[in-house]
PDB file with SEQRES, HELIX, SHEET and CRYST1 records, atoms N, CA, C and O in Angstrom:
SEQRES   1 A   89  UNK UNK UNK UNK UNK UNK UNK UNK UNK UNK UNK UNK UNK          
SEQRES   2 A   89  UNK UNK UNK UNK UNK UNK UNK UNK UNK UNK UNK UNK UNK          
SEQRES   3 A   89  UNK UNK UNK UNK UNK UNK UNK UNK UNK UNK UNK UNK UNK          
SEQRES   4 A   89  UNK UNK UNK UNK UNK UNK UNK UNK UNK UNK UNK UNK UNK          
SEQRES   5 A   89  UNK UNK UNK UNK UNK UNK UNK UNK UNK UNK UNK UNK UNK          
SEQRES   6 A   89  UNK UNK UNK UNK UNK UNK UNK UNK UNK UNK UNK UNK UNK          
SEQRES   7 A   89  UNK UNK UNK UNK UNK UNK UNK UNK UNK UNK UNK                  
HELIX    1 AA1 UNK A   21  UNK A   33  1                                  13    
HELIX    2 AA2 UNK A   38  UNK A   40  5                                   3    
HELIX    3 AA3 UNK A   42  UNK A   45  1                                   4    
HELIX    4 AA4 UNK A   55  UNK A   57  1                                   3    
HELIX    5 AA5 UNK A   58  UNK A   62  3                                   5    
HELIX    6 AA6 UNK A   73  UNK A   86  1                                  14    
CRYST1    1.000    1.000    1.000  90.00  90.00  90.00 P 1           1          
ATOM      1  N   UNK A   1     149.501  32.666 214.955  1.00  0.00           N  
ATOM      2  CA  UNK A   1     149.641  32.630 213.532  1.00  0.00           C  
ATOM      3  C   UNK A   1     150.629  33.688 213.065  1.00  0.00           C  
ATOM      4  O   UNK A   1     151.306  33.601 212.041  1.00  0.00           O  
ATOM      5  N   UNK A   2     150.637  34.996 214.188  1.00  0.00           N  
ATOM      6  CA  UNK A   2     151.711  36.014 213.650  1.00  0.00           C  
ATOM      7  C   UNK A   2     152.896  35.379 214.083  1.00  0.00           C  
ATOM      8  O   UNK A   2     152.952  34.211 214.465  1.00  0.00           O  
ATOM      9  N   UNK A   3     153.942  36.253 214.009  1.00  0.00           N  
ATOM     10  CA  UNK A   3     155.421  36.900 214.150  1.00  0.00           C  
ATOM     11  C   UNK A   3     155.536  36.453 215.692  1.00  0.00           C  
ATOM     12  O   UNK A   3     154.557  36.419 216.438  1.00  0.00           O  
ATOM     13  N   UNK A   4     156.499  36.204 215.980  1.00  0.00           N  
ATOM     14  CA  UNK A   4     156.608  35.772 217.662  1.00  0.00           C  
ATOM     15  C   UNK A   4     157.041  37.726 217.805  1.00  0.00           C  
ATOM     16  O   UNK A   4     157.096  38.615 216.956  1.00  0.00           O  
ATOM     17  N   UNK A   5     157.297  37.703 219.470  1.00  0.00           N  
ATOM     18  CA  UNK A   5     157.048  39.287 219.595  1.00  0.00           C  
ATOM     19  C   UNK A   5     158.907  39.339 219.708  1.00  0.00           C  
ATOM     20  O   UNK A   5     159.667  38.418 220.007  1.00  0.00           O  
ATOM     21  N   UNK A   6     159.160  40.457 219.426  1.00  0.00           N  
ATOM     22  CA  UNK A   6     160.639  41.076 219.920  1.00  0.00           C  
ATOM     23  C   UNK A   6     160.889  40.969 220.991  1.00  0.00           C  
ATOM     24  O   UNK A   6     162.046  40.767 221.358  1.00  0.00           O  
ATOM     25  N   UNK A   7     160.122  41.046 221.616  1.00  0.00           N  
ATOM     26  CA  UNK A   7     160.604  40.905 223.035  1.00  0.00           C  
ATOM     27  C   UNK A   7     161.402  39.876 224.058  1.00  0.00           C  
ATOM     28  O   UNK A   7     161.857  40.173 225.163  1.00  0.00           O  
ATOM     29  N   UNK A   8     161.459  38.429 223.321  1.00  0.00           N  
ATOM     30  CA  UNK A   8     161.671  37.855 223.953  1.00  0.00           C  
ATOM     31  C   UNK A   8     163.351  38.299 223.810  1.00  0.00           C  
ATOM     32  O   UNK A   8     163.923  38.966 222.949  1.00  0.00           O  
ATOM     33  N   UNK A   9     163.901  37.565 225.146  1.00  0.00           N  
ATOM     34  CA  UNK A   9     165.049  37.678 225.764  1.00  0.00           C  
ATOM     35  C   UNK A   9     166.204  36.583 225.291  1.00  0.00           C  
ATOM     36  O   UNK A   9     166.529  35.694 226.078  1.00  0.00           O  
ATOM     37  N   UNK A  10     166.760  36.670 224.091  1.00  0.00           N  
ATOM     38  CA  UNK A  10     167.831  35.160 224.116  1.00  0.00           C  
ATOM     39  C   UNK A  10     168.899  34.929 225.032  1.00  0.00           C  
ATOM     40  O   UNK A  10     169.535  35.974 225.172  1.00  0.00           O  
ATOM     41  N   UNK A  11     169.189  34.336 225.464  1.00  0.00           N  
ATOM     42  CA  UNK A  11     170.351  33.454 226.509  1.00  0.00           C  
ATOM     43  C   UNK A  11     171.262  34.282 225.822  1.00  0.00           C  
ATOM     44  O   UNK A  11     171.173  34.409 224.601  1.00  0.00           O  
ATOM     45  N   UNK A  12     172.321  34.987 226.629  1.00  0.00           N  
ATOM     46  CA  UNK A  12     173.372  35.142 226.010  1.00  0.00           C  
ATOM     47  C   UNK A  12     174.452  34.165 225.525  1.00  0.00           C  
ATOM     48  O   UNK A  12     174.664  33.391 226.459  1.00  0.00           O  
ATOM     49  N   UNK A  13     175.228  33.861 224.475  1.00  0.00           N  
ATOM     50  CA  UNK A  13     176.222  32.355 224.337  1.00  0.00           C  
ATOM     51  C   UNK A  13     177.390  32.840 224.157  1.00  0.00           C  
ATOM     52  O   UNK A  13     177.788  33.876 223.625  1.00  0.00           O  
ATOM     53  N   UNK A  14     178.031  31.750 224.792  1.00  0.00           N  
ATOM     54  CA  UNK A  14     179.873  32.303 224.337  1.00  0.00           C  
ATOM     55  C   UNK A  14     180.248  31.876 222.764  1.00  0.00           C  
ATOM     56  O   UNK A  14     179.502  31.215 222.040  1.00  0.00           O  
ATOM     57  N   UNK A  15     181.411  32.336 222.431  1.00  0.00           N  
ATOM     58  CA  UNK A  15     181.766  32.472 221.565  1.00  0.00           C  
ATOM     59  C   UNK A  15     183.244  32.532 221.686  1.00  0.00           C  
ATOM     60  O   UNK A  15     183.801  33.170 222.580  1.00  0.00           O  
ATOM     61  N   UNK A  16     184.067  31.649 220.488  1.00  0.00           N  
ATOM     62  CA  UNK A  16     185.660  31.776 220.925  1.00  0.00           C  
ATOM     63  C   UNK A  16     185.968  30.467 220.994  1.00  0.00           C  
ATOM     64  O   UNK A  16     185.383  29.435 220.665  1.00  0.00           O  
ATOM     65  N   UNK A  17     187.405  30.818 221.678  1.00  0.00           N  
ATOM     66  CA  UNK A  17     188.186  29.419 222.301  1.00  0.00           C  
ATOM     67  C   UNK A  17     187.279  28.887 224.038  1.00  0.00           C  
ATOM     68  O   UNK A  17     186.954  29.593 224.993  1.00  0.00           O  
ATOM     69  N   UNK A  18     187.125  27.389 223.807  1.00  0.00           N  
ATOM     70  CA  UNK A  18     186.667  26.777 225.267  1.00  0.00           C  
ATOM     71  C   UNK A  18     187.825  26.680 225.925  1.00  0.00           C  
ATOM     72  O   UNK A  18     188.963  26.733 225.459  1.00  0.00           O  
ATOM     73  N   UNK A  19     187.436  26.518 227.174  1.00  0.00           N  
ATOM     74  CA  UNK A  19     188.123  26.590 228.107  1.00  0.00           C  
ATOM     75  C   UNK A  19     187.746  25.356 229.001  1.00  0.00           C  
ATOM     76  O   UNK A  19     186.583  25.103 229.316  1.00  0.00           O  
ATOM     77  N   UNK A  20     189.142  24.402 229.488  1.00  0.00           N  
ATOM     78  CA  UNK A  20     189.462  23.048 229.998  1.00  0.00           C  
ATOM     79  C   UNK A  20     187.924  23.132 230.648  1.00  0.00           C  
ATOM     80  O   UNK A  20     187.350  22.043 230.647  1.00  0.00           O  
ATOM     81  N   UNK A  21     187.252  24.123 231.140  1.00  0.00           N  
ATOM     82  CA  UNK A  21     186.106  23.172 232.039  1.00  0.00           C  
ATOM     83  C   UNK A  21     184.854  23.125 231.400  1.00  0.00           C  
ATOM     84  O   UNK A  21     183.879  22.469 231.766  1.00  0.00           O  
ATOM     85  N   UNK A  22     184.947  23.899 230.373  1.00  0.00           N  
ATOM     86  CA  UNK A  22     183.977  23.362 229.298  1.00  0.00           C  
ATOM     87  C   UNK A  22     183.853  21.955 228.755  1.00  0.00           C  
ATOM     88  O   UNK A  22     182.843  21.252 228.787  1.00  0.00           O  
ATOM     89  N   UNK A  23     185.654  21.500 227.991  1.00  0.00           N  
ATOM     90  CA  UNK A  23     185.577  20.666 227.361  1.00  0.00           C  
ATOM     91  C   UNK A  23     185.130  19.841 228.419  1.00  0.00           C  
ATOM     92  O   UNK A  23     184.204  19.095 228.098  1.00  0.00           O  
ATOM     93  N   UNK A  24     185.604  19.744 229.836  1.00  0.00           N  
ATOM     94  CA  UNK A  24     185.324  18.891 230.510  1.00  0.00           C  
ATOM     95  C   UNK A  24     183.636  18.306 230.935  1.00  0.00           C  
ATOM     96  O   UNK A  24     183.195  17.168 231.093  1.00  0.00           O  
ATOM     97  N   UNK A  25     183.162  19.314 230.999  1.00  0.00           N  
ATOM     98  CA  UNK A  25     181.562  19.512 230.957  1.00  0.00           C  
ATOM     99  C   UNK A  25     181.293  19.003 230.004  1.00  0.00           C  
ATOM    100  O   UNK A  25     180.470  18.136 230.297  1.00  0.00           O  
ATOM    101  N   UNK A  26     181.577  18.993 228.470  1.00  0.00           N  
ATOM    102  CA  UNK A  26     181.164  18.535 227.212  1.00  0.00           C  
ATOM    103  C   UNK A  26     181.708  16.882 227.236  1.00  0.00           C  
ATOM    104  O   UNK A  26     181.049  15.876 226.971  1.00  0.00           O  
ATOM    105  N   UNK A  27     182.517  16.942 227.471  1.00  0.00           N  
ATOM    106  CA  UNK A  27     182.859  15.100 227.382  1.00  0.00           C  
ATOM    107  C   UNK A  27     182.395  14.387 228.870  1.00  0.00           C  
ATOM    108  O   UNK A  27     182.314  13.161 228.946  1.00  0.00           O  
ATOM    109  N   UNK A  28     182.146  15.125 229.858  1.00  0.00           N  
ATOM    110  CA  UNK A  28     181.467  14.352 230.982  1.00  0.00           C  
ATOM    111  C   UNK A  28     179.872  14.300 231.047  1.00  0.00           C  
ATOM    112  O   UNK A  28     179.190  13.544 231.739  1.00  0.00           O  
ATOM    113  N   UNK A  29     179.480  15.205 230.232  1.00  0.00           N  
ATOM    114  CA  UNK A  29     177.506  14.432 229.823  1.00  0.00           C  
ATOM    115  C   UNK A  29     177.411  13.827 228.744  1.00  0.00           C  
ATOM    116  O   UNK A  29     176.371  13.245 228.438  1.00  0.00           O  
ATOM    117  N   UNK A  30     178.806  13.859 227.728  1.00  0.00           N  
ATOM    118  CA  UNK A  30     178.844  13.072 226.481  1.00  0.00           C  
ATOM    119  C   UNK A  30     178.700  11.400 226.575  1.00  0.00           C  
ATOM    120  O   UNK A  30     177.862  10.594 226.171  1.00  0.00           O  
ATOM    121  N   UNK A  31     180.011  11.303 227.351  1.00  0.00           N  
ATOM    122  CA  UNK A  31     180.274   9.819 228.211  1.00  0.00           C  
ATOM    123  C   UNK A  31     179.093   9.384 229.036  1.00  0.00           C  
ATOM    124  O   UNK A  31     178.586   8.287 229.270  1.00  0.00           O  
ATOM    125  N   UNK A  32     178.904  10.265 229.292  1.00  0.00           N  
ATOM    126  CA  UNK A  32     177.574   9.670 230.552  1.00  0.00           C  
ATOM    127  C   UNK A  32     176.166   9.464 230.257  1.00  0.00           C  
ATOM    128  O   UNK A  32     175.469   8.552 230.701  1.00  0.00           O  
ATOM    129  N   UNK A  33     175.677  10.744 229.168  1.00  0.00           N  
ATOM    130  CA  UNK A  33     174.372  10.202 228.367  1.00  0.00           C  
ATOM    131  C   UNK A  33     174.347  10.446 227.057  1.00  0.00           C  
ATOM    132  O   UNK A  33     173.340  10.997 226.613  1.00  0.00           O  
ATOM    133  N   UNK A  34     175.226  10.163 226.325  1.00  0.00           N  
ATOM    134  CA  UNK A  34     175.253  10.067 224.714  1.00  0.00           C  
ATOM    135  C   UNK A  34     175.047  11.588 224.366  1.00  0.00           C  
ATOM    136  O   UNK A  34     174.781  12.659 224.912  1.00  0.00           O  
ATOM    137  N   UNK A  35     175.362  10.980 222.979  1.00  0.00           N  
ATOM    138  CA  UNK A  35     174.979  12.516 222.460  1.00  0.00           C  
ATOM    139  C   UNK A  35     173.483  12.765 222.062  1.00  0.00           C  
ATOM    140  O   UNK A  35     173.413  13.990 221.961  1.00  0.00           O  
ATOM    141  N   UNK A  36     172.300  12.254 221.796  1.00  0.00           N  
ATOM    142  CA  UNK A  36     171.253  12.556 221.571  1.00  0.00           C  
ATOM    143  C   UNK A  36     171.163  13.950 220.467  1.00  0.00           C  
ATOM    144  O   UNK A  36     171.895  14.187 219.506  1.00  0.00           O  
ATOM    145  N   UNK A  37     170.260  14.566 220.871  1.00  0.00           N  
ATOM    146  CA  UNK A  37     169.717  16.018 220.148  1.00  0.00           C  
ATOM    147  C   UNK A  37     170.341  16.702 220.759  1.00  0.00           C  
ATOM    148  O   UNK A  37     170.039  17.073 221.893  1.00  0.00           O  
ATOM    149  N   UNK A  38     171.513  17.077 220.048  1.00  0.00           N  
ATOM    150  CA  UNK A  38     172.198  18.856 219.974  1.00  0.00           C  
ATOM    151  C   UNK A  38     172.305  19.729 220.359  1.00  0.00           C  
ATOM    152  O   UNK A  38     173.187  20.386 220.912  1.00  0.00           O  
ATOM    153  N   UNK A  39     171.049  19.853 219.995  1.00  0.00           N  
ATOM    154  CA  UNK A  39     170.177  21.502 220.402  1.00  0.00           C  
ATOM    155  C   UNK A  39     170.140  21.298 221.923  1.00  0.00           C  
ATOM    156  O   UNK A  39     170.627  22.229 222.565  1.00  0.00           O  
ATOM    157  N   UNK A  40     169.726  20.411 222.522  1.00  0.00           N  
ATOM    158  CA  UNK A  40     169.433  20.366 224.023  1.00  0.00           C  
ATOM    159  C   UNK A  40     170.316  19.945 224.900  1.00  0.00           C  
ATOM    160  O   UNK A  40     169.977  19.596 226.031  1.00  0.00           O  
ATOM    161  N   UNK A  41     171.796  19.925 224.395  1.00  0.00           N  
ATOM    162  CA  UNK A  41     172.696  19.221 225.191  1.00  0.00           C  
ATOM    163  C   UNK A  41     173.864  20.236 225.915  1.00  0.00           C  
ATOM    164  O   UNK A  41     174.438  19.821 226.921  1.00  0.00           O  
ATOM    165  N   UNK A  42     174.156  21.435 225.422  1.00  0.00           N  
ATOM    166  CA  UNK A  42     174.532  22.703 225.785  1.00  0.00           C  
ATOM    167  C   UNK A  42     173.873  23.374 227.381  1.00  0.00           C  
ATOM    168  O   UNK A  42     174.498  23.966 228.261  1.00  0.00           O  
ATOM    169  N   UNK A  43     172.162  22.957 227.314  1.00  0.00           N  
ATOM    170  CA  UNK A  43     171.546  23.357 228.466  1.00  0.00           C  
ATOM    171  C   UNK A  43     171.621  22.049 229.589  1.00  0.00           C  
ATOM    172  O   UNK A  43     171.727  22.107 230.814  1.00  0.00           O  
ATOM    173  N   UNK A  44     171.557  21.263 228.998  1.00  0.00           N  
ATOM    174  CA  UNK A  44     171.507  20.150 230.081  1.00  0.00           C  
ATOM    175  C   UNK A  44     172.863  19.705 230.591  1.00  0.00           C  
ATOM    176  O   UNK A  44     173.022  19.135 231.670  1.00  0.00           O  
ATOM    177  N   UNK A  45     174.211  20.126 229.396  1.00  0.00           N  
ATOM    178  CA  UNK A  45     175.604  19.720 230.021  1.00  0.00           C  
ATOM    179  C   UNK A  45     175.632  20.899 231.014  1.00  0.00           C  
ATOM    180  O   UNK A  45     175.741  20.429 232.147  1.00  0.00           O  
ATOM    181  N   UNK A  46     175.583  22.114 231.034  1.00  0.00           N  
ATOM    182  CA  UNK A  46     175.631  23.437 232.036  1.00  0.00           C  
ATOM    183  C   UNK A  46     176.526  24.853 230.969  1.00  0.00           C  
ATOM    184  O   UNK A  46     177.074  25.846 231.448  1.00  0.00           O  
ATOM    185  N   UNK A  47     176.418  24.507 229.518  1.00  0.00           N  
ATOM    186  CA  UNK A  47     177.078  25.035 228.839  1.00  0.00           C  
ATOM    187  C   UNK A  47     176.431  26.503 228.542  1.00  0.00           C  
ATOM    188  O   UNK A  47     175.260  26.770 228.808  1.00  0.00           O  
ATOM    189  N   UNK A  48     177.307  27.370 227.985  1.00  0.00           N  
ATOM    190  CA  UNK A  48     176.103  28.685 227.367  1.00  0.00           C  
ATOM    191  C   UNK A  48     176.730  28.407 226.153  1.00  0.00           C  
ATOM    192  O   UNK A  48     177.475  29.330 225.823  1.00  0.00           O  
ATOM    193  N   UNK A  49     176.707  27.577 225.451  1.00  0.00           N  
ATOM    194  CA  UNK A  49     177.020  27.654 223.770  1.00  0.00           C  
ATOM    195  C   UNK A  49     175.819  27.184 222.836  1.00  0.00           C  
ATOM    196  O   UNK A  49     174.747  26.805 223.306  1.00  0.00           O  
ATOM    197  N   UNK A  50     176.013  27.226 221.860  1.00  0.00           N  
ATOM    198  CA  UNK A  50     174.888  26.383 220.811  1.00  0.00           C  
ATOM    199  C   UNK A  50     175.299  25.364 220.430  1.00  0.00           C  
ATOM    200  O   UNK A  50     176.477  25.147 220.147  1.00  0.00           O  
ATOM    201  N   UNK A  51     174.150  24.372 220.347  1.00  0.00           N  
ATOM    202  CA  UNK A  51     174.273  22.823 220.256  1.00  0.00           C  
ATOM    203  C   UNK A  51     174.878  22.331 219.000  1.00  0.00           C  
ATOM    204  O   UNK A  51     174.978  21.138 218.715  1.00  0.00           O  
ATOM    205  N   UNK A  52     175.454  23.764 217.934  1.00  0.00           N  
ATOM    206  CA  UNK A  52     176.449  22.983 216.567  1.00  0.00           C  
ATOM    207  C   UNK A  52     177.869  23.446 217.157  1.00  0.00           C  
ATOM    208  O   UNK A  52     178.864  22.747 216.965  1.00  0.00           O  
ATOM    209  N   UNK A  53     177.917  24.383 217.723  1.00  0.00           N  
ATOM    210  CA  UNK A  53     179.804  24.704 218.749  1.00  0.00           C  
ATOM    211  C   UNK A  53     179.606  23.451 219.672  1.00  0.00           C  
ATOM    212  O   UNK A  53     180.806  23.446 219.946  1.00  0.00           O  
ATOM    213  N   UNK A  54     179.089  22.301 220.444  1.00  0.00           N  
ATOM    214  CA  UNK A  54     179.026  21.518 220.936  1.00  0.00           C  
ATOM    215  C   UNK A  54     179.310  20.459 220.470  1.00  0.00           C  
ATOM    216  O   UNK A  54     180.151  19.705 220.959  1.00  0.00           O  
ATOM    217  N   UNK A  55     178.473  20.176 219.173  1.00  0.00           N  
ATOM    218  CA  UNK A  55     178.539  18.957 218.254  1.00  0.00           C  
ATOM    219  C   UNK A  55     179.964  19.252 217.687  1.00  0.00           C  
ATOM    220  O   UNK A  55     180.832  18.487 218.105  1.00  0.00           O  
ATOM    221  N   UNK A  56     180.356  20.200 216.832  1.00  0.00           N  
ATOM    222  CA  UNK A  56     181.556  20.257 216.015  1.00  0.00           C  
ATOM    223  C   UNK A  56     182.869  20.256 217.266  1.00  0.00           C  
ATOM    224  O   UNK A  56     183.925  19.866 216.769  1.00  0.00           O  
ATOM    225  N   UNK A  57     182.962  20.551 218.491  1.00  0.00           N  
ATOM    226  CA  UNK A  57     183.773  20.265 219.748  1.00  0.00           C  
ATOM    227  C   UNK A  57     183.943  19.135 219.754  1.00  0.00           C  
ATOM    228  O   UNK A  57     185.060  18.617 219.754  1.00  0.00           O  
ATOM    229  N   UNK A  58     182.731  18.446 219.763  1.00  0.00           N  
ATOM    230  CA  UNK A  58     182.694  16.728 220.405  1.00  0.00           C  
ATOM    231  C   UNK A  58     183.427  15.774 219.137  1.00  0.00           C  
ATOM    232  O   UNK A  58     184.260  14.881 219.291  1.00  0.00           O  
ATOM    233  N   UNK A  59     182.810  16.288 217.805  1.00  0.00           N  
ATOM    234  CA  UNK A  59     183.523  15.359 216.621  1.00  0.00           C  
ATOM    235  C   UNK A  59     184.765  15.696 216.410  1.00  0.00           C  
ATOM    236  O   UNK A  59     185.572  14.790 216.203  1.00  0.00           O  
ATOM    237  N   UNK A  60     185.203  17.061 216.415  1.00  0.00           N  
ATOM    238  CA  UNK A  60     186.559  17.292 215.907  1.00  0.00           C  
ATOM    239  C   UNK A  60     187.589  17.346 216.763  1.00  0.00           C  
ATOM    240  O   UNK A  60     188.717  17.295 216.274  1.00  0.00           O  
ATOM    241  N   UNK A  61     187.405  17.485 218.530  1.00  0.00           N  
ATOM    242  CA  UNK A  61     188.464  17.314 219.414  1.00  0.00           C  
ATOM    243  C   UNK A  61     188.630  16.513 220.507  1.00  0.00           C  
ATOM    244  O   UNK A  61     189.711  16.188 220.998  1.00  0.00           O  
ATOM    245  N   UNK A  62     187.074  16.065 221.038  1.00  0.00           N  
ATOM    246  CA  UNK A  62     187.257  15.849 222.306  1.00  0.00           C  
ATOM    247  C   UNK A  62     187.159  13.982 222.088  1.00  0.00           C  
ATOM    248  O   UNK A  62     187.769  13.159 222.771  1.00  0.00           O  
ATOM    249  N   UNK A  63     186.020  13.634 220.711  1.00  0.00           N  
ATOM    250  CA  UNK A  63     185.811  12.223 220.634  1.00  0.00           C  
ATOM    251  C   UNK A  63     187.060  11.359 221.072  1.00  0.00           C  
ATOM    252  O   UNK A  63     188.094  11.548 220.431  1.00  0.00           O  
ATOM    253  N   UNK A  64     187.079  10.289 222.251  1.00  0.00           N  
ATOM    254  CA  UNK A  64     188.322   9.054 222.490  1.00  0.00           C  
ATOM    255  C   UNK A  64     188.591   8.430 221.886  1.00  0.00           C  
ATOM    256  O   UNK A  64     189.618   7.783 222.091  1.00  0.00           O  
ATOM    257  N   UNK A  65     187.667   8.208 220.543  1.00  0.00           N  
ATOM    258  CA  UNK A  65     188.243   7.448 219.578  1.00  0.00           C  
ATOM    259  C   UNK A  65     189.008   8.193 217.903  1.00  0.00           C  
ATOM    260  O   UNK A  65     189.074   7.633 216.808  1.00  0.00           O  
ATOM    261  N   UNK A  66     189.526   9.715 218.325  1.00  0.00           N  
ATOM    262  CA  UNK A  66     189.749  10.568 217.253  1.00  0.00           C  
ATOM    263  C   UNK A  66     191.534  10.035 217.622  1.00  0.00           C  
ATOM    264  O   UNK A  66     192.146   9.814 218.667  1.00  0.00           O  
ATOM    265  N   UNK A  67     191.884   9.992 216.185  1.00  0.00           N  
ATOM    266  CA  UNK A  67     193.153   9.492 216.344  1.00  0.00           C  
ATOM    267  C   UNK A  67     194.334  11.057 215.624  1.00  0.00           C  
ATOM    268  O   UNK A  67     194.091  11.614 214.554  1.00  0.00           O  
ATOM    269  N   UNK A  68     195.207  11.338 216.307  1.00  0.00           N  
ATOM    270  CA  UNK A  68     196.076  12.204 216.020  1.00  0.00           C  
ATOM    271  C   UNK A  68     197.445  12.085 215.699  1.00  0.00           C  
ATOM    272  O   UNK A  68     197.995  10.992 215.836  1.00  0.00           O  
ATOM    273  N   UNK A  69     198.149  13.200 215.234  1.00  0.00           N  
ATOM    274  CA  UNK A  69     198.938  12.522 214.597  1.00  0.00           C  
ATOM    275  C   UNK A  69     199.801  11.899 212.992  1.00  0.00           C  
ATOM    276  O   UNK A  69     199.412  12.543 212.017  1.00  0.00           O  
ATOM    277  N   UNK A  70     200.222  11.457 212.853  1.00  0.00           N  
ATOM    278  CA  UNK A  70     201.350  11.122 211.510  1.00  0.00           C  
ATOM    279  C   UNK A  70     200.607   9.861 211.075  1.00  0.00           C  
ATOM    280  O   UNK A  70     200.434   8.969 211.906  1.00  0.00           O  
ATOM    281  N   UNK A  71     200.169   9.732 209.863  1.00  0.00           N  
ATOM    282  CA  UNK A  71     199.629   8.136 209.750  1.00  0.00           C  
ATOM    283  C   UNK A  71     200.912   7.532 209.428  1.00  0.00           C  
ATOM    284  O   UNK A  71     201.925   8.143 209.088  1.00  0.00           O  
ATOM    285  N   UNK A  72     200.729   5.847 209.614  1.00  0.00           N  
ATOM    286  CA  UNK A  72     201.204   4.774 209.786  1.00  0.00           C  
ATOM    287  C   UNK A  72     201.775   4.691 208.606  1.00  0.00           C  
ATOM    288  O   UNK A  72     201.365   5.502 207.775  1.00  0.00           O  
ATOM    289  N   UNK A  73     202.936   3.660 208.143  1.00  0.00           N  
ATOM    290  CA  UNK A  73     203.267   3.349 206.849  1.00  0.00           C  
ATOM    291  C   UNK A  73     201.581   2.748 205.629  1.00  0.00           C  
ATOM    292  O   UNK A  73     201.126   3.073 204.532  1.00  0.00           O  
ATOM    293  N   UNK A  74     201.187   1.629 206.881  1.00  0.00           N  
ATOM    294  CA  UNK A  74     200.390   1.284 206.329  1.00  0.00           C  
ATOM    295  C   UNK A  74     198.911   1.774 206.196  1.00  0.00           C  
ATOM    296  O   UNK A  74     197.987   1.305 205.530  1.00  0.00           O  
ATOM    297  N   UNK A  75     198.956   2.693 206.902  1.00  0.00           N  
ATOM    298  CA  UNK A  75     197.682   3.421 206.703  1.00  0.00           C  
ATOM    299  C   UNK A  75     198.003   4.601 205.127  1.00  0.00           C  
ATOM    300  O   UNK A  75     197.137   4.996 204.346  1.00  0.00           O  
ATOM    301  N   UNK A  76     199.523   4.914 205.084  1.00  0.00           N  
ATOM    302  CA  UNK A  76     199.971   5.758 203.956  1.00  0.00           C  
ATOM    303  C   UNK A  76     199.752   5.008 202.969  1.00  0.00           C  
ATOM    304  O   UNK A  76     199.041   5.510 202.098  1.00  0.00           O  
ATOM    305  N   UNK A  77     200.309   3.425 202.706  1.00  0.00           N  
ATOM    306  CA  UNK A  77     200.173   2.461 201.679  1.00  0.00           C  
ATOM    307  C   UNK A  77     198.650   2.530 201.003  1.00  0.00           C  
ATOM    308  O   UNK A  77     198.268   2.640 199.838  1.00  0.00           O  
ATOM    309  N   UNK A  78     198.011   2.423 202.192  1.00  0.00           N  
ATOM    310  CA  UNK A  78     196.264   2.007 201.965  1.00  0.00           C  
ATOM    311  C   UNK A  78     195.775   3.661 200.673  1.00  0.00           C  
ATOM    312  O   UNK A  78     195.170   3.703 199.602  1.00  0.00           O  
ATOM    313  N   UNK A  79     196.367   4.630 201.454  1.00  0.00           N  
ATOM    314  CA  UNK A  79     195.617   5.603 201.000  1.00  0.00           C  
ATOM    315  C   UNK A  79     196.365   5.792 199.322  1.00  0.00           C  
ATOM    316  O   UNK A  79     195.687   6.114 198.346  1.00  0.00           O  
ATOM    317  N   UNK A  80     197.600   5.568 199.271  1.00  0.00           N  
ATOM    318  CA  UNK A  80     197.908   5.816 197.946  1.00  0.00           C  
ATOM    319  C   UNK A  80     197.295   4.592 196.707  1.00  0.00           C  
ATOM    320  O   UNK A  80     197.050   4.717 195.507  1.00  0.00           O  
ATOM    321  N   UNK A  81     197.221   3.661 197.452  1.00  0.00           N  
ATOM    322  CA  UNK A  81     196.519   2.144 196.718  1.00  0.00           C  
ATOM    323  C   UNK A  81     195.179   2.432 196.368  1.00  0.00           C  
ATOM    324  O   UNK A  81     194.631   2.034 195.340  1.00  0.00           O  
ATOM    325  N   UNK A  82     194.591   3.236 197.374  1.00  0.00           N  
ATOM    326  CA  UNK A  82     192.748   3.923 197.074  1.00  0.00           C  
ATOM    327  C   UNK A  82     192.874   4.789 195.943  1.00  0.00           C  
ATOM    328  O   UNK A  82     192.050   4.735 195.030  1.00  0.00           O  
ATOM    329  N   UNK A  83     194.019   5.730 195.928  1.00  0.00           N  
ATOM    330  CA  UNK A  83     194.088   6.827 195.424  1.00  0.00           C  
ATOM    331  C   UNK A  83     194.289   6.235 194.050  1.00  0.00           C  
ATOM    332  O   UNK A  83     193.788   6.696 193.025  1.00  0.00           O  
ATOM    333  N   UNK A  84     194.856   5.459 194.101  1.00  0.00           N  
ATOM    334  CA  UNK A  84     195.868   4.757 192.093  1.00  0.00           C  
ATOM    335  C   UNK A  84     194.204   3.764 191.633  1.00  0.00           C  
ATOM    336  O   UNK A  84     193.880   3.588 190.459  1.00  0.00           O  
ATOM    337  N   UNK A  85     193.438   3.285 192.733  1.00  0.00           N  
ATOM    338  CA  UNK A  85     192.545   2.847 191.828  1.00  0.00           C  
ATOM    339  C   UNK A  85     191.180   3.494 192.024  1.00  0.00           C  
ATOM    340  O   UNK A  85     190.199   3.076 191.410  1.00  0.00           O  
ATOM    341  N   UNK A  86     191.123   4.394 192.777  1.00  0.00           N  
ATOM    342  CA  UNK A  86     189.513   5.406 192.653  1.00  0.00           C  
ATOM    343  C   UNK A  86     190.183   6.679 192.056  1.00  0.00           C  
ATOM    344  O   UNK A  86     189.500   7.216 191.183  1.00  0.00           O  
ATOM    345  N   UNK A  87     191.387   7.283 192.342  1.00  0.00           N  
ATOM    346  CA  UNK A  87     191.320   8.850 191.611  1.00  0.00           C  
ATOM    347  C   UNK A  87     190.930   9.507 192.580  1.00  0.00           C  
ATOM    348  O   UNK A  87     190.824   8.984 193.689  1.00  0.00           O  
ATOM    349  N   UNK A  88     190.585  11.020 192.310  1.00  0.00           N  
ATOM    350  CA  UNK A  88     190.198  12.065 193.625  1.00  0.00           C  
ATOM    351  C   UNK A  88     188.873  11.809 193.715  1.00  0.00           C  
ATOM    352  O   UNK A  88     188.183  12.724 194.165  1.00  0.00           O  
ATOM    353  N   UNK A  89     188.207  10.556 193.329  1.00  0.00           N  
ATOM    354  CA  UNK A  89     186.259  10.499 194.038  1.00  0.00           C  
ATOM    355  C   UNK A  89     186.411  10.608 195.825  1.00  0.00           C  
ATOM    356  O   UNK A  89     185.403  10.598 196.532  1.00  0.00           O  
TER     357      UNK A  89                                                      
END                                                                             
């Protein structure tokens, strides 16, 4: 019912820029068993990070379907055509 004690010991985690065998670790248990829960995917890929430096890795660099790059004429067309009939919503 109390306070958990001080004592316990946290995992130390990195922090910073990853390094190629991370990402590689992160997109080879990604591909292989989904992403599931977060929190538990850092220990089970072989990572020492926390499961939101994992998640925000996986959405913002490593996903195969993240497209980079200059958009298209027509992807430019689309967005100014959204823009002239929604406004900044």
């Amino acid at each position: 019912m109390g306070r958990q004690s001080c004592n316990i010991v946290k995992p130390k985690l990195r922090k910073g820029l990853w390094s190629p065998e991370e990402d590689e670790k992160l997109f080879n248990y990604i591909t292989r068993f989904g992403m599931g829960c977060w929190s538990t995917v850092p220990k089970l890929a072989g990572l020492q990070r926390c499961g939101k430096s994992c998640r925000l890795r996986w959405i913002n660099y490593l996903r195969p379907d993240l497209k980079r790059g200059m958009f298209s004429q027509q992807e430019e067309d689309l967005i100014i055509t959204l823009h002239k009939a929604l406004g900044n919503k």
